[in-house]
C-alpha positions as CSV (number, residue, x, y, z in Angstrom):
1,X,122.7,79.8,126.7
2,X,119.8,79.3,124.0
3,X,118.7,81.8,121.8
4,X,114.5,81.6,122.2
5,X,113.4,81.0,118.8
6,X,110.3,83.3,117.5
7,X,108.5,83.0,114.4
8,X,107.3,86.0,112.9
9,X,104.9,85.6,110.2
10,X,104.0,89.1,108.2
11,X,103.3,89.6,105.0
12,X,105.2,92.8,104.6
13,X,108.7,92.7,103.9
14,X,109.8,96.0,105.5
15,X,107.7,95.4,108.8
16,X,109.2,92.1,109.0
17,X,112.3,93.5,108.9
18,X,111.9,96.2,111.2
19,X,110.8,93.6,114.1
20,X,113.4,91.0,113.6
21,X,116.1,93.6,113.3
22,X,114.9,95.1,116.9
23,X,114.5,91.1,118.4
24,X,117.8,89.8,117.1
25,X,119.3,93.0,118.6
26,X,118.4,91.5,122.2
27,X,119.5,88.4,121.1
28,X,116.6,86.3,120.1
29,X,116.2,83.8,117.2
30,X,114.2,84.9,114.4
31,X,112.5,82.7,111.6
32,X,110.8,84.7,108.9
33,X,107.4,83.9,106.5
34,X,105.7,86.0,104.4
35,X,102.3,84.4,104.9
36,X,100.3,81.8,106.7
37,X,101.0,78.7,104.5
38,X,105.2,79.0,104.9
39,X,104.7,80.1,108.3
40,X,103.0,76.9,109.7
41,X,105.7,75.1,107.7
42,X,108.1,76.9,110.0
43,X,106.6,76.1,112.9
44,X,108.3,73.3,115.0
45,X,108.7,72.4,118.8
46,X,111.9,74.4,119.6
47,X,109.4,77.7,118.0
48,X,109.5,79.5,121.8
49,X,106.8,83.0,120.6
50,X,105.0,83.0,117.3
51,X,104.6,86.8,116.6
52,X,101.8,86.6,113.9
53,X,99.9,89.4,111.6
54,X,96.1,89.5,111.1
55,X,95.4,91.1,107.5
56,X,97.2,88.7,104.9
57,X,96.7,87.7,102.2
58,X,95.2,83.7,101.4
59,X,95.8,82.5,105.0
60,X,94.8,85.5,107.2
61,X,96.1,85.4,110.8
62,X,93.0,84.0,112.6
63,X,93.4,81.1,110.1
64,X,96.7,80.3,110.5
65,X,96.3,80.9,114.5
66,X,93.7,78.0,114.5
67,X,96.1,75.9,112.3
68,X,98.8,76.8,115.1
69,X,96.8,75.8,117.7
70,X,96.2,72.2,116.6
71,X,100.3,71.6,117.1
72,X,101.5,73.8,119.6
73,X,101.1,75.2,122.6
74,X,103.5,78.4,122.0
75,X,102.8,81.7,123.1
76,X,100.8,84.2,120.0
77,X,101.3,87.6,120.1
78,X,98.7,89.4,116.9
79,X,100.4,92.4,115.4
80,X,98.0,94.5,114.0
């Protein structure tokens, strides 16, 4: 069975590792980036959820959702 793949893009380190310890715990794929710029690099087809935060700094999360949205068609889910 596939893992879904999510992308979590947050800029802070302890949050980010808060959520992807709780998804990977019910068995979900979890690619990490600390900011807008590394997180569009990320992103590909197989990227099922992008779980994306607002306030960061450069590329803030509206920015990088508009970037997102050129490519793909996944689900965004702001965490604020």
């Amino acid at each position: 069975m596939k893992k879904e793949q999510v992308l979590l893009i947050e800029d802070d380190a302890d949050i980010r590792e808060g959520v992807r310890i709780l998804l990977e715990s019910e068995n979900y794929c979890v690619e990490e980036a600390e900011n807008g710029k590394s997180g569009l690099e990320l992103l590909s087809d197989e990227t099922d959820l992008v779980i994306l935060d607002i306030m960061m700094p450069g590329m803030n999360g509206y920015q990088t959702c508009l970037e997102i949205r050129r490519t793909s068609n996944a689900p965004i889910l702001f965490l604020s």
